[in-house]
PDB file of the backbone (N, CA, C, O) and the ligand in Angstrom, with CONECT records:
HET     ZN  A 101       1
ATOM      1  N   UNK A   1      94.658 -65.640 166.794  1.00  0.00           N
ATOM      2  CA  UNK A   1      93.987 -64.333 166.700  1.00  0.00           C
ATOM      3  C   UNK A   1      94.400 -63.637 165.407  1.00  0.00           C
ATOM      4  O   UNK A   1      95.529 -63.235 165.125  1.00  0.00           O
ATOM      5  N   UNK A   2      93.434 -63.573 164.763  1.00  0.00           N
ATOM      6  CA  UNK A   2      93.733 -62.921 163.218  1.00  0.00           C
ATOM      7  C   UNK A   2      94.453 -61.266 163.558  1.00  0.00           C
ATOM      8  O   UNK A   2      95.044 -61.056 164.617  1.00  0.00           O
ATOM      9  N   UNK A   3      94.345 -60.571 162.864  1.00  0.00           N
ATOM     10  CA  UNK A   3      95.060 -58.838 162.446  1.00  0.00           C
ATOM     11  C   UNK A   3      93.474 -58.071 163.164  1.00  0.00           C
ATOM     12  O   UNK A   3      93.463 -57.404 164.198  1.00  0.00           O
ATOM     13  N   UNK A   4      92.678 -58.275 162.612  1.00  0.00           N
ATOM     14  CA  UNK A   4      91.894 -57.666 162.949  1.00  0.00           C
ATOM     15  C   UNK A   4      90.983 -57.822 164.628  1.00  0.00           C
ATOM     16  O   UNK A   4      90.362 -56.955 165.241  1.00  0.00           O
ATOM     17  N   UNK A   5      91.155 -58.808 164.866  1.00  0.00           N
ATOM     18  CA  UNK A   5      90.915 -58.921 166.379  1.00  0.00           C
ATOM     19  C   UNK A   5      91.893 -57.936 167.120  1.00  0.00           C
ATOM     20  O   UNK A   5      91.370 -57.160 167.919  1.00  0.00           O
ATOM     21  N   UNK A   6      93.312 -57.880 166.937  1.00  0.00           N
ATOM     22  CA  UNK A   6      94.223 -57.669 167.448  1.00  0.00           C
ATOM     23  C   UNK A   6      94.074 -55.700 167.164  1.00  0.00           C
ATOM     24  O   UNK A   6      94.770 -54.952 167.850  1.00  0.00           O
ATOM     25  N   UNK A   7      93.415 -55.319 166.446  1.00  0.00           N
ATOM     26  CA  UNK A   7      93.455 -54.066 166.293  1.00  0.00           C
ATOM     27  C   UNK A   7      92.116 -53.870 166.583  1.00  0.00           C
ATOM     28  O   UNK A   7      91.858 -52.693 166.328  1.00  0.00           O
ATOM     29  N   UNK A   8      91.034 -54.516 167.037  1.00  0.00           N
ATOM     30  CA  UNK A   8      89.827 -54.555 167.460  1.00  0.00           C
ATOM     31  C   UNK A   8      89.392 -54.202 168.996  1.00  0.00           C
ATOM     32  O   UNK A   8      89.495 -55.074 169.859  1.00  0.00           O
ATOM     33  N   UNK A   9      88.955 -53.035 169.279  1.00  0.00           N
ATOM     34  CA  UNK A   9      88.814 -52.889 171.520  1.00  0.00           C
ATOM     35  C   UNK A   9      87.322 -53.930 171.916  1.00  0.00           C
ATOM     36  O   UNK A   9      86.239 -54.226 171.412  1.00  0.00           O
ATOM     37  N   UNK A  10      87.586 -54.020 172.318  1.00  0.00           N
ATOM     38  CA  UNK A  10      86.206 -54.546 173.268  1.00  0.00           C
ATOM     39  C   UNK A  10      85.553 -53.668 173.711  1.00  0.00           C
ATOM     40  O   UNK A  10      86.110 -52.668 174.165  1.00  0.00           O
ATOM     41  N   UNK A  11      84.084 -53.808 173.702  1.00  0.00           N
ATOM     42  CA  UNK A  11      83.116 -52.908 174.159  1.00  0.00           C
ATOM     43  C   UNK A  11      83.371 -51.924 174.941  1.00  0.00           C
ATOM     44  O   UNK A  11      83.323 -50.720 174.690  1.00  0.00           O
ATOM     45  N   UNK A  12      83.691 -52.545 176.061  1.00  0.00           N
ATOM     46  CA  UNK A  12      84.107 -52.177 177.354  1.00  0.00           C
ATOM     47  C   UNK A  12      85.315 -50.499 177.001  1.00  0.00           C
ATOM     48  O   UNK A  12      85.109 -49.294 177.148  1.00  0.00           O
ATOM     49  N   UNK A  13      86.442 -51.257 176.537  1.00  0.00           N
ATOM     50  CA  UNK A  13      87.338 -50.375 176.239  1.00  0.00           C
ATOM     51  C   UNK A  13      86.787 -49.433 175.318  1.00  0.00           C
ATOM     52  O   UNK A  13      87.029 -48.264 175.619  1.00  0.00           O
ATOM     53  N   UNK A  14      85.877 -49.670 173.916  1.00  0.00           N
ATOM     54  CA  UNK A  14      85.845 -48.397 173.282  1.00  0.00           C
ATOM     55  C   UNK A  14      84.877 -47.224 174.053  1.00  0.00           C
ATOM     56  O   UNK A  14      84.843 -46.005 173.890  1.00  0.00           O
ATOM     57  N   UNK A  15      84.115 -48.107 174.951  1.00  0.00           N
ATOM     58  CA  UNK A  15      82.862 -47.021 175.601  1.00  0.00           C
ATOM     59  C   UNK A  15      83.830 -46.082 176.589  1.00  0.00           C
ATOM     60  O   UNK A  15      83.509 -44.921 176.847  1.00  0.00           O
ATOM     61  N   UNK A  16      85.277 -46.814 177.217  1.00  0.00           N
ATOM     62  CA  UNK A  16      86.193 -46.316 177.816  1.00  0.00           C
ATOM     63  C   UNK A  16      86.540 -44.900 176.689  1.00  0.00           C
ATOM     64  O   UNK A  16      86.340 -43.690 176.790  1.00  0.00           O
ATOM     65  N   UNK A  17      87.015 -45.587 175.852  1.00  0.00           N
ATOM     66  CA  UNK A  17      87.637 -44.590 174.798  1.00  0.00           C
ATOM     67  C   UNK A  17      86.667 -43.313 174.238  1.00  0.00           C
ATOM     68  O   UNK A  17      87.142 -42.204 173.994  1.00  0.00           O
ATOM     69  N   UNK A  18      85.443 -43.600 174.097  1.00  0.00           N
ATOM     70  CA  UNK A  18      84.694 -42.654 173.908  1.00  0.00           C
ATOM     71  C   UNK A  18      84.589 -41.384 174.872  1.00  0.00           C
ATOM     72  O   UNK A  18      84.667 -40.204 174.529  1.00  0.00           O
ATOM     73  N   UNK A  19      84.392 -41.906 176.180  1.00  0.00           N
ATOM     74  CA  UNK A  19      84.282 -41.262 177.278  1.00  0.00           C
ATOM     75  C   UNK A  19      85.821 -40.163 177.622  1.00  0.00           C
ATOM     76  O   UNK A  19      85.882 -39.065 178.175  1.00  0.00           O
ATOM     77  N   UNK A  20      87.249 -41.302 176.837  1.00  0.00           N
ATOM     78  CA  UNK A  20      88.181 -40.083 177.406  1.00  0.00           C
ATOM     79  C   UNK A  20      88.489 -39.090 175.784  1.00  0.00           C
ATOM     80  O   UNK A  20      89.285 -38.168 175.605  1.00  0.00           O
ATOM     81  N   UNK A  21      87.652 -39.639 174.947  1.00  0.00           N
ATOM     82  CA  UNK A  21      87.665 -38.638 173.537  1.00  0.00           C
ATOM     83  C   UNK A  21      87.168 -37.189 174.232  1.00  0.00           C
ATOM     84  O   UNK A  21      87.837 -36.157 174.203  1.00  0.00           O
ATOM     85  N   UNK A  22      85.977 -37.321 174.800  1.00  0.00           N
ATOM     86  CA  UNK A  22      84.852 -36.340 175.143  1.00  0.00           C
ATOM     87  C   UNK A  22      85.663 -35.428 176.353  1.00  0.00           C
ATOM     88  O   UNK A  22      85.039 -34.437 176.731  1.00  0.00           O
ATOM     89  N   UNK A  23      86.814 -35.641 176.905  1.00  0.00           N
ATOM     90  CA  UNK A  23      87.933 -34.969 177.577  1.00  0.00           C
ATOM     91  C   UNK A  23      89.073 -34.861 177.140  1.00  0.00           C
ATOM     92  O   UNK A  23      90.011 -34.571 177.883  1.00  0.00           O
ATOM     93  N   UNK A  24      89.258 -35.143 175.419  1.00  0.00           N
ATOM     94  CA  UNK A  24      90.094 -34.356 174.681  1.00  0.00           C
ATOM     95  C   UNK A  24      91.794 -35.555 175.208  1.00  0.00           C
ATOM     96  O   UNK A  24      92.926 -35.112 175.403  1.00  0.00           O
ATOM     97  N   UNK A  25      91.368 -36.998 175.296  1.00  0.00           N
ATOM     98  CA  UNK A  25      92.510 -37.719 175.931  1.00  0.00           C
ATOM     99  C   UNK A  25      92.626 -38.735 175.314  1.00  0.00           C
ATOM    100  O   UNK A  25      92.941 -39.758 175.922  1.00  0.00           O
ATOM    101  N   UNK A  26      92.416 -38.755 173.984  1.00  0.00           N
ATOM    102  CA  UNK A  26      92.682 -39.832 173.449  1.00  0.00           C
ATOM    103  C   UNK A  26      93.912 -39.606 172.399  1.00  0.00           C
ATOM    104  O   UNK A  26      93.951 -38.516 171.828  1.00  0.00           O
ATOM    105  N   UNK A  27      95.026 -40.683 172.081  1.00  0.00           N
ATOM    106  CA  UNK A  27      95.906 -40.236 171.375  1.00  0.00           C
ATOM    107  C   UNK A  27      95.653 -40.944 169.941  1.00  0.00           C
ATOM    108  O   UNK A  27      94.543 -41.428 169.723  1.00  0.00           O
ATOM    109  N   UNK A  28      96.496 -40.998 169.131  1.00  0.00           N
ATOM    110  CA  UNK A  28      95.950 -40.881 167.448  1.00  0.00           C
ATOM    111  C   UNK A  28      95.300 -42.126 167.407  1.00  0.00           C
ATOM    112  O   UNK A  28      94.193 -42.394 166.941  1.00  0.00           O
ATOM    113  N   UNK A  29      96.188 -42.908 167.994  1.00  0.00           N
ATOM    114  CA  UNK A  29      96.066 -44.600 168.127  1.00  0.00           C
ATOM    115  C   UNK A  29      95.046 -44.827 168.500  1.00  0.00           C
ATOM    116  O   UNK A  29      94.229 -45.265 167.691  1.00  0.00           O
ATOM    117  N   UNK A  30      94.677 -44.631 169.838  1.00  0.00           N
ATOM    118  CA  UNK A  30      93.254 -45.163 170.856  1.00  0.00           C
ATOM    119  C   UNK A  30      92.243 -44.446 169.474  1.00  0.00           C
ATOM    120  O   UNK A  30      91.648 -45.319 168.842  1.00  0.00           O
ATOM    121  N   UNK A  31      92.017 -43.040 168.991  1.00  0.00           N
ATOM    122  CA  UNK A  31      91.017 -42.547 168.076  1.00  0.00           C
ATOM    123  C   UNK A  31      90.802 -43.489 167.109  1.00  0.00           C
ATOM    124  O   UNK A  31      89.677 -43.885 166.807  1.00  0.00           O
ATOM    125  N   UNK A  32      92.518 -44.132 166.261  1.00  0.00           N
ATOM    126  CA  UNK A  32      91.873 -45.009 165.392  1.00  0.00           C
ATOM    127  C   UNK A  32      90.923 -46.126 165.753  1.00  0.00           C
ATOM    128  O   UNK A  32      89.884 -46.471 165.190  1.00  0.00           O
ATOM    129  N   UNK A  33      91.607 -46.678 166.976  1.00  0.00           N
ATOM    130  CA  UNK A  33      90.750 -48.106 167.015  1.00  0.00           C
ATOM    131  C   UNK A  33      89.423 -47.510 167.716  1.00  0.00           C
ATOM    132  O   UNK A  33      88.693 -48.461 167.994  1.00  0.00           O
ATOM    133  N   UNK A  34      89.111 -46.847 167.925  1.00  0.00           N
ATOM    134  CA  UNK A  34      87.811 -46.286 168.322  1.00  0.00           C
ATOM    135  C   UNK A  34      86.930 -46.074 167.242  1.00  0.00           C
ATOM    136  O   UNK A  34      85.729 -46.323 167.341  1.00  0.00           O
ATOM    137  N   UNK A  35      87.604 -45.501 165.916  1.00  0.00           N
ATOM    138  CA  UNK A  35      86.701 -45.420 164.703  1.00  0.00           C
ATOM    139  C   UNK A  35      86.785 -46.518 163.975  1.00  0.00           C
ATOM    140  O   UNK A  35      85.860 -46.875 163.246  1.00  0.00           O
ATOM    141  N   UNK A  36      88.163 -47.327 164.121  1.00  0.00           N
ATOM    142  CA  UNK A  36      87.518 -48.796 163.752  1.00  0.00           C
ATOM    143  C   UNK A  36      86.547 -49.613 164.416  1.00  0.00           C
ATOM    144  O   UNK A  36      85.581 -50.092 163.823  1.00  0.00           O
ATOM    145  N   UNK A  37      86.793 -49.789 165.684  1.00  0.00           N
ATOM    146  CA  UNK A  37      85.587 -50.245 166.567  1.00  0.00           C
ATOM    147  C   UNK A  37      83.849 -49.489 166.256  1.00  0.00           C
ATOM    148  O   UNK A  37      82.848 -50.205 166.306  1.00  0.00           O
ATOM    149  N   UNK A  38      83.782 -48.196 165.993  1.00  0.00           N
ATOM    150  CA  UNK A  38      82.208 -47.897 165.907  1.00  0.00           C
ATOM    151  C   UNK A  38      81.850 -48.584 164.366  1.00  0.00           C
ATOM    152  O   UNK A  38      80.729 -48.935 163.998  1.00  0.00           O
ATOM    153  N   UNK A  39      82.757 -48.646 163.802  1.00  0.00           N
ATOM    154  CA  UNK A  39      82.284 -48.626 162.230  1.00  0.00           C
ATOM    155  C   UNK A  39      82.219 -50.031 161.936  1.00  0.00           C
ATOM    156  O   UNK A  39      81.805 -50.352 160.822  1.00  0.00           O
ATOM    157  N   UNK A  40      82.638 -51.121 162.939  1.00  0.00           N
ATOM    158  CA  UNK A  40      81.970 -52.452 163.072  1.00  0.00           C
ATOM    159  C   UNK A  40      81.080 -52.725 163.805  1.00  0.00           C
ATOM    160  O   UNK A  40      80.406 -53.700 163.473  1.00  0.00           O
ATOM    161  N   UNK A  41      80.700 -51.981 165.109  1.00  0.00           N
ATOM    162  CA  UNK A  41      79.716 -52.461 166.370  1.00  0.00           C
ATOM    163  C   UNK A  41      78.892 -51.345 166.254  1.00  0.00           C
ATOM    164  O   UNK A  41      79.327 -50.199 166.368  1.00  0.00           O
ATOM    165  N   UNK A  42      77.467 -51.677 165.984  1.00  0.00           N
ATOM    166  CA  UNK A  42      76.274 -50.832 165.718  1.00  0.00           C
ATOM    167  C   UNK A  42      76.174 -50.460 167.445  1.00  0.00           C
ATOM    168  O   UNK A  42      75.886 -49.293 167.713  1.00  0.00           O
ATOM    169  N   UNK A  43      76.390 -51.357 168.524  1.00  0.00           N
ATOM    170  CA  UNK A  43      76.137 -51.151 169.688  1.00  0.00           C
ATOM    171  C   UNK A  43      76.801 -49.566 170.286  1.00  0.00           C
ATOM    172  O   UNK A  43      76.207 -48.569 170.695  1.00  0.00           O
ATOM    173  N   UNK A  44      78.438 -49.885 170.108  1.00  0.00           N
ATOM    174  CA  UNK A  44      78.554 -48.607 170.446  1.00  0.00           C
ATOM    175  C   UNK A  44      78.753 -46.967 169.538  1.00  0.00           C
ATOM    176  O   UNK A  44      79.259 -45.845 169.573  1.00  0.00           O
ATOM    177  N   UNK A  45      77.970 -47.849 168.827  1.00  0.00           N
ATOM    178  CA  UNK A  45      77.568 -46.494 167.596  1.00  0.00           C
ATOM    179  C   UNK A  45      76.494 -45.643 168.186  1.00  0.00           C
ATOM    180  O   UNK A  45      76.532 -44.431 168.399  1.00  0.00           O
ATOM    181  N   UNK A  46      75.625 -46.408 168.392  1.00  0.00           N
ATOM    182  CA  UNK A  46      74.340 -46.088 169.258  1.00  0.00           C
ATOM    183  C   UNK A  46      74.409 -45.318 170.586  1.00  0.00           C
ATOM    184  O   UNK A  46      73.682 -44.412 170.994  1.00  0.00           O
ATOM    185  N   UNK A  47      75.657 -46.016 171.255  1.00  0.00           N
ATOM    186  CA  UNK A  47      76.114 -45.217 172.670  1.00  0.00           C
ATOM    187  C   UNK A  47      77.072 -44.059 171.826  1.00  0.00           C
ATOM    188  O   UNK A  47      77.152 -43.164 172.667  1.00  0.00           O
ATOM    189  N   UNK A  48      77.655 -43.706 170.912  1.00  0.00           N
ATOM    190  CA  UNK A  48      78.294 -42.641 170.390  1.00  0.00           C
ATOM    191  C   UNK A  48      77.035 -41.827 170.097  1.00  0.00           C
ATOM    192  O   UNK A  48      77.085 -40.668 170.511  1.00  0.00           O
ATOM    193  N   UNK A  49      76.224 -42.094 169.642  1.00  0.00           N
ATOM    194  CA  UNK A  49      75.073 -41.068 169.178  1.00  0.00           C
ATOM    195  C   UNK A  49      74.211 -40.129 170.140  1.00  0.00           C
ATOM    196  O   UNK A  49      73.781 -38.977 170.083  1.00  0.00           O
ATOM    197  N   UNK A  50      74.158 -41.469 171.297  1.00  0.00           N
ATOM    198  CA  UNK A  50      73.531 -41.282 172.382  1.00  0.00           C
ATOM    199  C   UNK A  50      74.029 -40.094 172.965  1.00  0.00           C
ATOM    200  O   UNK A  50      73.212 -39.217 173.246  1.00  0.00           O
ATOM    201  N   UNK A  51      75.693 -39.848 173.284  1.00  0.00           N
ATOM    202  CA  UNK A  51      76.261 -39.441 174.051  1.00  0.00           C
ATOM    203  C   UNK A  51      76.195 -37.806 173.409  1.00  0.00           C
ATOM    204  O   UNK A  51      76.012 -36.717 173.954  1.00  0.00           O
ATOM    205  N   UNK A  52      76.466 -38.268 171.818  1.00  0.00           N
ATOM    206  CA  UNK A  52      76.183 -36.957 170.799  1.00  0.00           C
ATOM    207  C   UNK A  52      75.062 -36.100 170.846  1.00  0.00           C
ATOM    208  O   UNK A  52      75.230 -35.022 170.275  1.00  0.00           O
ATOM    209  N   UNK A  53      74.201 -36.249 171.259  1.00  0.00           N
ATOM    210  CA  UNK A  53      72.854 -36.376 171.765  1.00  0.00           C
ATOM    211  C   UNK A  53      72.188 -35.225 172.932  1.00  0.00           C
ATOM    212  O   UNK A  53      71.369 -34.306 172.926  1.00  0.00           O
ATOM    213  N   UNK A  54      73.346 -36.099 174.172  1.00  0.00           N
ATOM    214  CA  UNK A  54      73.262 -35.299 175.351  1.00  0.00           C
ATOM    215  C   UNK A  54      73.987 -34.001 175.201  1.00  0.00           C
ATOM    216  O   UNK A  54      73.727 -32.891 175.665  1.00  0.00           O
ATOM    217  N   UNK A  55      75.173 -34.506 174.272  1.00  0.00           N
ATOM    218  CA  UNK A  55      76.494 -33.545 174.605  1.00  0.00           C
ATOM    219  C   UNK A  55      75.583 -31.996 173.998  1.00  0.00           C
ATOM    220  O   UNK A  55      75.576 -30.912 174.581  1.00  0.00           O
ATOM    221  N   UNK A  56      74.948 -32.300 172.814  1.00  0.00           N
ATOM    222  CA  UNK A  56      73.988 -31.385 172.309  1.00  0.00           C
ATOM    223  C   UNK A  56      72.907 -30.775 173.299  1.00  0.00           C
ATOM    224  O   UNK A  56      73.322 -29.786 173.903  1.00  0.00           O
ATOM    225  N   UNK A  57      71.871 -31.081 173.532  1.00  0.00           N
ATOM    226  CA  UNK A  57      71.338 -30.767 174.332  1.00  0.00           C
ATOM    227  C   UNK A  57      71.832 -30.173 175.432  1.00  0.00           C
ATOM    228  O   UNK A  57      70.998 -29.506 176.045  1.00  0.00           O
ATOM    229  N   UNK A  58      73.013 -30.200 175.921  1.00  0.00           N
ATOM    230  CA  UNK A  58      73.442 -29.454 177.143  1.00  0.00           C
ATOM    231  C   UNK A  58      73.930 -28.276 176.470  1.00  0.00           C
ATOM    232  O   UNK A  58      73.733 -27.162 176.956  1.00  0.00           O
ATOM    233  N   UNK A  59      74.663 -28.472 175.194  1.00  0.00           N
ATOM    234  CA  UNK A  59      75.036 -27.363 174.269  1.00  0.00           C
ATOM    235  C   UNK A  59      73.955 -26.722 173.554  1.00  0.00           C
ATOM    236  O   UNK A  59      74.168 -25.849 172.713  1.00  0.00           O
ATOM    237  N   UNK A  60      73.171 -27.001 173.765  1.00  0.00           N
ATOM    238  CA  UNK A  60      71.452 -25.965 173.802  1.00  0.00           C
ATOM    239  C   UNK A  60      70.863 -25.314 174.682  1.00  0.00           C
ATOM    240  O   UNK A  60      70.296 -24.226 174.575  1.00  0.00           O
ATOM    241  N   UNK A  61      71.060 -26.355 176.087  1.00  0.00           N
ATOM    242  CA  UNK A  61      71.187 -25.221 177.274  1.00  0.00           C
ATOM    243  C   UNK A  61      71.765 -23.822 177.416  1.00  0.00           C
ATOM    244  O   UNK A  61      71.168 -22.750 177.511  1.00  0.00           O
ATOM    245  N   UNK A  62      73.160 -24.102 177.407  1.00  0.00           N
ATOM    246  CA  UNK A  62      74.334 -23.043 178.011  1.00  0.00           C
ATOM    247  C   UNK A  62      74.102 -22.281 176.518  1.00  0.00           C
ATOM    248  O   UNK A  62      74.969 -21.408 176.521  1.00  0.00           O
ATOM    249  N   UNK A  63      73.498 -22.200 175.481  1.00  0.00           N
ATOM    250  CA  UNK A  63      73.110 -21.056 174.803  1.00  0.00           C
ATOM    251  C   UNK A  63      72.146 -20.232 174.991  1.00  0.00           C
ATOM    252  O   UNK A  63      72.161 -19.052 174.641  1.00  0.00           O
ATOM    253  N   UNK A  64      70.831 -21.062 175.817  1.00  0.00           N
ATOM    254  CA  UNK A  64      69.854 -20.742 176.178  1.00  0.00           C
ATOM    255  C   UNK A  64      70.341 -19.572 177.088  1.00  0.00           C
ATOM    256  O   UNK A  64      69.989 -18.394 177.165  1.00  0.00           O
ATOM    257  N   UNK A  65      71.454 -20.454 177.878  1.00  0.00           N
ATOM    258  CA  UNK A  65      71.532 -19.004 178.860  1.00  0.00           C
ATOM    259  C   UNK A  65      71.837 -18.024 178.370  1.00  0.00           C
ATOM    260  O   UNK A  65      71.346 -16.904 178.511  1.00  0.00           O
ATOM    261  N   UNK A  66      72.850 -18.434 177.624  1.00  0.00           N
ATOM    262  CA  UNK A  66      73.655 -16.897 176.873  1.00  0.00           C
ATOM    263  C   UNK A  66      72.253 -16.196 176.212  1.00  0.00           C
ATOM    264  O   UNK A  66      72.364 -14.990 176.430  1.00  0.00           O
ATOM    265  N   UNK A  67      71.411 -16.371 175.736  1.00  0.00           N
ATOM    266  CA  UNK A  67      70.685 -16.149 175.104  1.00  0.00           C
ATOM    267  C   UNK A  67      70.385 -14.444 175.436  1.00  0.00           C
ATOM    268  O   UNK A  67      70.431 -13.743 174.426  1.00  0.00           O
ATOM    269  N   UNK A  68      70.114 -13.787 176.623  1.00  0.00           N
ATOM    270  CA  UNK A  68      69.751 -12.642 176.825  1.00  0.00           C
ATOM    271  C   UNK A  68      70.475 -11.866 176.236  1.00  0.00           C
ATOM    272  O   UNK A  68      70.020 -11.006 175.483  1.00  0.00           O
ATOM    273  N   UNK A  69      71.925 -12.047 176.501  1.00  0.00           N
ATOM    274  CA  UNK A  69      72.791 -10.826 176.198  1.00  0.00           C
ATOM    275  C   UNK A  69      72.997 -11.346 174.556  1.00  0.00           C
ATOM    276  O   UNK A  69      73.886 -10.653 174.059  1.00  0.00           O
ATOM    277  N   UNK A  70      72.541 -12.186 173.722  1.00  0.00           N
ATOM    278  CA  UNK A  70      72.473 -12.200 172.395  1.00  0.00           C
ATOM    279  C   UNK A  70      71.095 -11.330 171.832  1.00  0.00           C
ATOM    280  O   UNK A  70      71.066 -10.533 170.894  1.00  0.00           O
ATOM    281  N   UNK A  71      70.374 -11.602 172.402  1.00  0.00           N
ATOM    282  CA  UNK A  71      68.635 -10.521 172.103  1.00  0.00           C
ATOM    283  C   UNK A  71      69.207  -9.463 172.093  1.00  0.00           C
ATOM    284  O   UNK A  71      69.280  -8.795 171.062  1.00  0.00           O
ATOM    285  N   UNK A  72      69.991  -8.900 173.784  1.00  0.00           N
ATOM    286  CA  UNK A  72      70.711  -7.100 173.679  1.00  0.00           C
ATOM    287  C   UNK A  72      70.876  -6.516 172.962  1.00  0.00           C
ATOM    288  O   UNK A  72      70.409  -5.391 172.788  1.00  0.00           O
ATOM    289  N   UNK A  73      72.230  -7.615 171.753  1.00  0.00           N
ATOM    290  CA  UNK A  73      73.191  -6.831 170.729  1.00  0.00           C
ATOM    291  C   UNK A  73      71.828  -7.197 169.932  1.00  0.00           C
ATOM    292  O   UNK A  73      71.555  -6.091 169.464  1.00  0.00           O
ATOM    293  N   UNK A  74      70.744  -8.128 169.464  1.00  0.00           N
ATOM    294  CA  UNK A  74      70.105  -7.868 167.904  1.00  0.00           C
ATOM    295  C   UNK A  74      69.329  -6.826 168.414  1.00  0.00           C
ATOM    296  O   UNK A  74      68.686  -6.297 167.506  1.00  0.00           O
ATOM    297  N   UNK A  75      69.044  -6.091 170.008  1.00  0.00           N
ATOM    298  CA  UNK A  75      67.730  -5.016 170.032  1.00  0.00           C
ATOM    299  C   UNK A  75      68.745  -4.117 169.920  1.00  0.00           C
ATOM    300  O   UNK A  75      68.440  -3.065 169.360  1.00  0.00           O
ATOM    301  N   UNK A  76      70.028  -4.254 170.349  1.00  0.00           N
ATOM    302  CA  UNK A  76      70.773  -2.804 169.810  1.00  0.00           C
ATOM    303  C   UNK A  76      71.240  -2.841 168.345  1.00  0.00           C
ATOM    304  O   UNK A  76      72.004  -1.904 168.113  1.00  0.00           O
ATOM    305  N   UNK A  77      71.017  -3.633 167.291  1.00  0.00           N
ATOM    306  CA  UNK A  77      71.020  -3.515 166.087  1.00  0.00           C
ATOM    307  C   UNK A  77      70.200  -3.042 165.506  1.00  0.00           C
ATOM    308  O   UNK A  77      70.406  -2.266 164.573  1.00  0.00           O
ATOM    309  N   UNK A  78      69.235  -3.339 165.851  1.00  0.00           N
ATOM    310  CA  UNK A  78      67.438  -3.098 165.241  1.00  0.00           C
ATOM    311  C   UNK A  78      67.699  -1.714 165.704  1.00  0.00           C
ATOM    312  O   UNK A  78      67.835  -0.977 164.728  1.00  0.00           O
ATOM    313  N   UNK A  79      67.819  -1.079 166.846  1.00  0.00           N
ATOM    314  CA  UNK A  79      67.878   0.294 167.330  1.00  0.00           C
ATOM    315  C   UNK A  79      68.995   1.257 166.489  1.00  0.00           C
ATOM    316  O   UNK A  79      68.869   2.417 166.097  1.00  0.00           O
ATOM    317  N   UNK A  80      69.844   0.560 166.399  1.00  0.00           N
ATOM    318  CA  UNK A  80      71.100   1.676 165.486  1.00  0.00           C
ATOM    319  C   UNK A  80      70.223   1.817 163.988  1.00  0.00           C
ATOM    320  O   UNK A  80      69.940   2.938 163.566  1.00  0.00           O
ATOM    321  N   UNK A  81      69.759   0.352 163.107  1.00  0.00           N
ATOM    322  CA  UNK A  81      69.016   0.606 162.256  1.00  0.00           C
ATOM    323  C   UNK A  81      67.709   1.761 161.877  1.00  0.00           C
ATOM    324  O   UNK A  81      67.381   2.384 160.867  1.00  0.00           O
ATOM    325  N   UNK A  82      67.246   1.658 163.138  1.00  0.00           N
ATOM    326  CA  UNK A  82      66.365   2.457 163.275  1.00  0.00           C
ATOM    327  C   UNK A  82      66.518   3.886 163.334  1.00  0.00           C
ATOM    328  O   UNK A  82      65.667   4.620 162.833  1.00  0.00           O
ATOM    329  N   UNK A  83      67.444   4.291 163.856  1.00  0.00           N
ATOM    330  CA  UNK A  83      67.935   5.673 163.814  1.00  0.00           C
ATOM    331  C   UNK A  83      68.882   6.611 162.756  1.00  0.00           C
ATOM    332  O   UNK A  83      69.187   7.795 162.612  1.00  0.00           O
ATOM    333  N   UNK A  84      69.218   4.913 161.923  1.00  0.00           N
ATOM    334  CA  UNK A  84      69.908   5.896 160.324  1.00  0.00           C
ATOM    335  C   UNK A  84      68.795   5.436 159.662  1.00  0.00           C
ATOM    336  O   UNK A  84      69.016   4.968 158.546  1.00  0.00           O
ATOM    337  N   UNK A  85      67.546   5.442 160.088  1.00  0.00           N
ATOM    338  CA  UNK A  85      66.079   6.031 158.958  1.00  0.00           C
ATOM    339  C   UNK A  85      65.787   7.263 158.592  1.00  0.00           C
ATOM    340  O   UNK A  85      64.817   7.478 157.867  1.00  0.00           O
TER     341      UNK A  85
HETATM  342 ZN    ZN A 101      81.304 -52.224 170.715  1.00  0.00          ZN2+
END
């Protein structure tokens, strides 16, 4: 087994590793071989993107919600503006 096998995860494990990145549990080590692993396997590059993806979209949601009380403060901006006319 050459150097690079040996510092190389298997699918299996980096999709592992991805999954405990995204809960803030990966230590320096597991991160490296995780960014060595995407930056050879287009496969779980694709499941990194994928996941990048969702993680977004849900982080478009939960703004959506916030969204009302963000309109509030710009209609109470527009309103303070309006009154030093
Ligand atoms: Zn892979």
């Amino acid at each position: 087994m050459n150097a690079l096998q040996t510092i190389m995860l298997s699918c299996a494990k980096a999709t592992e590793y991805l999954n405990l990145r995204e809960e803030g549990q990966l230590n320096t080590k597991q991160s490296l071989q995780l960014k060595l692993h995407l930056l050879a396997c287009k496969t779980c590059k694709a499941y990194e993107k994928q996941s990048e993806i969702l993680k977004n979209m849900f982080g478009a949601y939960s703004e959506k919600q916030s969204k009302p009380q963000k309109n509030e403060k710009f209609k109470a901006g527009i309103k303070a503006k309006l009154e030093d006319l």
